[in-house]
C-alpha positions as CSV (number, residue, x, y, z in Angstrom):
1,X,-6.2,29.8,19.7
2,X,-5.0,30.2,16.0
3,X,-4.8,33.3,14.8
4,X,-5.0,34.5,11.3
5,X,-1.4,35.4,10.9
6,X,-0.3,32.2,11.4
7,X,-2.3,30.0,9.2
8,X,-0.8,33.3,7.0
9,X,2.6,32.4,8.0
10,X,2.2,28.8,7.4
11,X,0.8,29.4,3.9
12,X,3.8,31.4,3.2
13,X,6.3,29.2,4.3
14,X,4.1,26.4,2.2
15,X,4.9,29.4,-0.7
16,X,0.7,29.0,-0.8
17,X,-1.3,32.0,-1.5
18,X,-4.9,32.6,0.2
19,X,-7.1,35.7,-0.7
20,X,-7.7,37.4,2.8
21,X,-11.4,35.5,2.6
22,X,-9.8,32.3,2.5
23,X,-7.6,33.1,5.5
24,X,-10.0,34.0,7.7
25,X,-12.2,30.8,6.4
26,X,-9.2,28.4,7.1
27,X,-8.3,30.4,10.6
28,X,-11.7,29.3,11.4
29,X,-11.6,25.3,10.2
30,X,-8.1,25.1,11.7
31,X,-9.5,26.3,15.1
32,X,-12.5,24.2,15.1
33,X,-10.2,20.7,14.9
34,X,-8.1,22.6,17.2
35,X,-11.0,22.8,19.4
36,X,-11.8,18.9,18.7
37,X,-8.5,17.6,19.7
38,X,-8.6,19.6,22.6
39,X,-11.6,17.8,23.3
40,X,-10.4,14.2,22.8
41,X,-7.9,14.8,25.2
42,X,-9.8,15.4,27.7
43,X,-11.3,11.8,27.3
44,X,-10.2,9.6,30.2
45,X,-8.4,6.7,28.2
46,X,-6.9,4.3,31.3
47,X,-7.6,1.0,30.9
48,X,-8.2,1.0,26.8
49,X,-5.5,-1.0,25.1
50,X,-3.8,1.0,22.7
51,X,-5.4,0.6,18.9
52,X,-2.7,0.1,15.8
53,X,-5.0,-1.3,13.4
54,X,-8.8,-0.7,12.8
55,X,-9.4,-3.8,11.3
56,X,-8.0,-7.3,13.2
57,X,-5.4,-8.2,10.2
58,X,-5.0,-12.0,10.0
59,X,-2.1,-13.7,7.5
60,X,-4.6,-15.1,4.7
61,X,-1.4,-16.7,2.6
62,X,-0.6,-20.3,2.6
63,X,2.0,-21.4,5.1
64,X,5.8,-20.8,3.1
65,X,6.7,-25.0,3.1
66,X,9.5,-25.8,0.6
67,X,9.2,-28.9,-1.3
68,X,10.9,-30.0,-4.7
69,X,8.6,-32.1,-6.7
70,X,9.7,-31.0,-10.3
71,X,12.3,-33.6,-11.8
72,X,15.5,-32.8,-12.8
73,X,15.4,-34.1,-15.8
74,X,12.2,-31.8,-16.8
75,X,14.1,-28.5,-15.7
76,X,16.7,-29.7,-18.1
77,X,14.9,-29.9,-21.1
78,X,15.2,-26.6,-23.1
79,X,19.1,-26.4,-21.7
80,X,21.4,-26.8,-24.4
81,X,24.2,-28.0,-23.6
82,X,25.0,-29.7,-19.2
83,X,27.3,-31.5,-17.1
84,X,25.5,-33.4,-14.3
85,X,23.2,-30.8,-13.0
86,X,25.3,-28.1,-14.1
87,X,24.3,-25.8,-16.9
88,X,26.8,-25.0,-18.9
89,X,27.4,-21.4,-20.3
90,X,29.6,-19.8,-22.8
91,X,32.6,-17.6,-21.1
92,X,31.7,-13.8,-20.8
93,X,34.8,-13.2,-19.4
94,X,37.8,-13.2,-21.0
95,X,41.3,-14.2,-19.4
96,X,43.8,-11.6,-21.5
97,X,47.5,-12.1,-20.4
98,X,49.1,-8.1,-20.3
């Protein structure tokens, strides 16, 4: 059984603040689920599978097959300046000798 001064204890360390109406109101919810779960386990359960999803989820996507059907030459269009299929870059790096 709940008792009002712990759903008062609970708001407190929640740093929430009930007027003593609204304590007694949620003393009285939290001991009604309470009550309910006390009831569902009570429900004999052997021989039901154990439920992790509601709904039977089923992979909807396309299967992940690589294939390479664009030509090199197209990917190398807008690229200014190559070697091979290389792209070639300008240095970012610079080797400085101490």
């Amino acid at each position: 059984m709940i008792t009002k001064e712990s759903v008062a204890h609970v708001a407190e360390l929640s740093r929430l603040s009930f007027s003593d109406a609204e304590l007694t109101q949620y003393t009285a919810q939290l001991g009604e689920i309470l009550n309910m779960v006390e009831q569902l386990e009570e429900v004999d359960t052997t021989g039901v599978p154990a439920t992790t999803q509601s709904i039977h989820l089923h992979n909807v996507m396309r299967e992940d097959v690589p294939h390479n059907d664009t030509k090199v030459e197209d990917l190398f269009k807008n690229v200014p300046t190559a070697k091979g299929t290389l792209i070639q870059v300008p240095a970012i790096i610079d080797k400085e000798e101490d």
